[in-house]
C-alpha positions as a LaTeX table, in Angstrom:
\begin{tabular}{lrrr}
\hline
Residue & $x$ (\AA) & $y$ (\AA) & $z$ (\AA) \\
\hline
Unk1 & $-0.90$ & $-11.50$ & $-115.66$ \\
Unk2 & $-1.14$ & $-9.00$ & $-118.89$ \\
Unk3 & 2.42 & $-9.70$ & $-119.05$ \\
Unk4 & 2.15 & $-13.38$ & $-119.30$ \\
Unk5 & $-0.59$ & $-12.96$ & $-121.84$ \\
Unk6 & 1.96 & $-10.67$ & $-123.66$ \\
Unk7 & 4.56 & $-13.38$ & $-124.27$ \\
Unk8 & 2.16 & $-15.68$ & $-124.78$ \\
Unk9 & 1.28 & $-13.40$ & $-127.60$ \\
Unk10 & 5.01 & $-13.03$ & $-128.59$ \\
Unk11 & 5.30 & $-17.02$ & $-128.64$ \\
Unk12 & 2.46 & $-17.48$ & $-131.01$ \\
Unk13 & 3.98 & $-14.61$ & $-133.61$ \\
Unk14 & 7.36 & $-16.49$ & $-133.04$ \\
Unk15 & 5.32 & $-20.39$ & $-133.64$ \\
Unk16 & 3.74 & $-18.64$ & $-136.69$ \\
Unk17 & 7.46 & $-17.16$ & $-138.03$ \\
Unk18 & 9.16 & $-20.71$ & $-137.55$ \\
Unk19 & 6.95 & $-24.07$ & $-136.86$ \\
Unk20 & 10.15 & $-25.51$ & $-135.39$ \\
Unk21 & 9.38 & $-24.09$ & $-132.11$ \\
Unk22 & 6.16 & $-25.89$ & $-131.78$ \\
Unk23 & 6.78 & $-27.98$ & $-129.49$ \\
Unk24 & 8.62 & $-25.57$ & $-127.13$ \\
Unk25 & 5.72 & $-23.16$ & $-127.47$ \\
Unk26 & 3.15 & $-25.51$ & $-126.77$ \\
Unk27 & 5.05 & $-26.58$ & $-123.59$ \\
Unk28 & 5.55 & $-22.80$ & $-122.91$ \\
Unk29 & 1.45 & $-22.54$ & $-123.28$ \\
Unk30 & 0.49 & $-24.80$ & $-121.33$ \\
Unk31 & 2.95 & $-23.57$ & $-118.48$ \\
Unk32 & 1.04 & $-19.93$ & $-118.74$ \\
Unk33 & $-2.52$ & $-21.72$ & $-118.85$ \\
Unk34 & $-1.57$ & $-23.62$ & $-115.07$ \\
Unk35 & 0.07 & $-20.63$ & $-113.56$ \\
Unk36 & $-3.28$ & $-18.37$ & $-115.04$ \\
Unk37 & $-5.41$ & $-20.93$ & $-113.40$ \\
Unk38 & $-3.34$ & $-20.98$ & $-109.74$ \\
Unk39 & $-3.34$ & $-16.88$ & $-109.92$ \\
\hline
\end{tabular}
């Protein structure tokens, strides 16, 4: 789990750097908040 936080992390540096992966990193967040709430 503190590894999926930790890319998490990484994906928000990387949406900060470059907007245009917005949309990816929103889909990749909400991905990592279901599999955080099934364990």
């Amino acid at each position: 789990m503190l590894q999926q936080l930790e890319w998490l992390r990484d994906d928000y540096q990387r949406m900060r750097d470059s907007t245009e992966s917005v949309g990816t990193m929103g889909a990749r967040f909400f991905i990592g908040m279901a599999a955080r709430r099934t364990g």
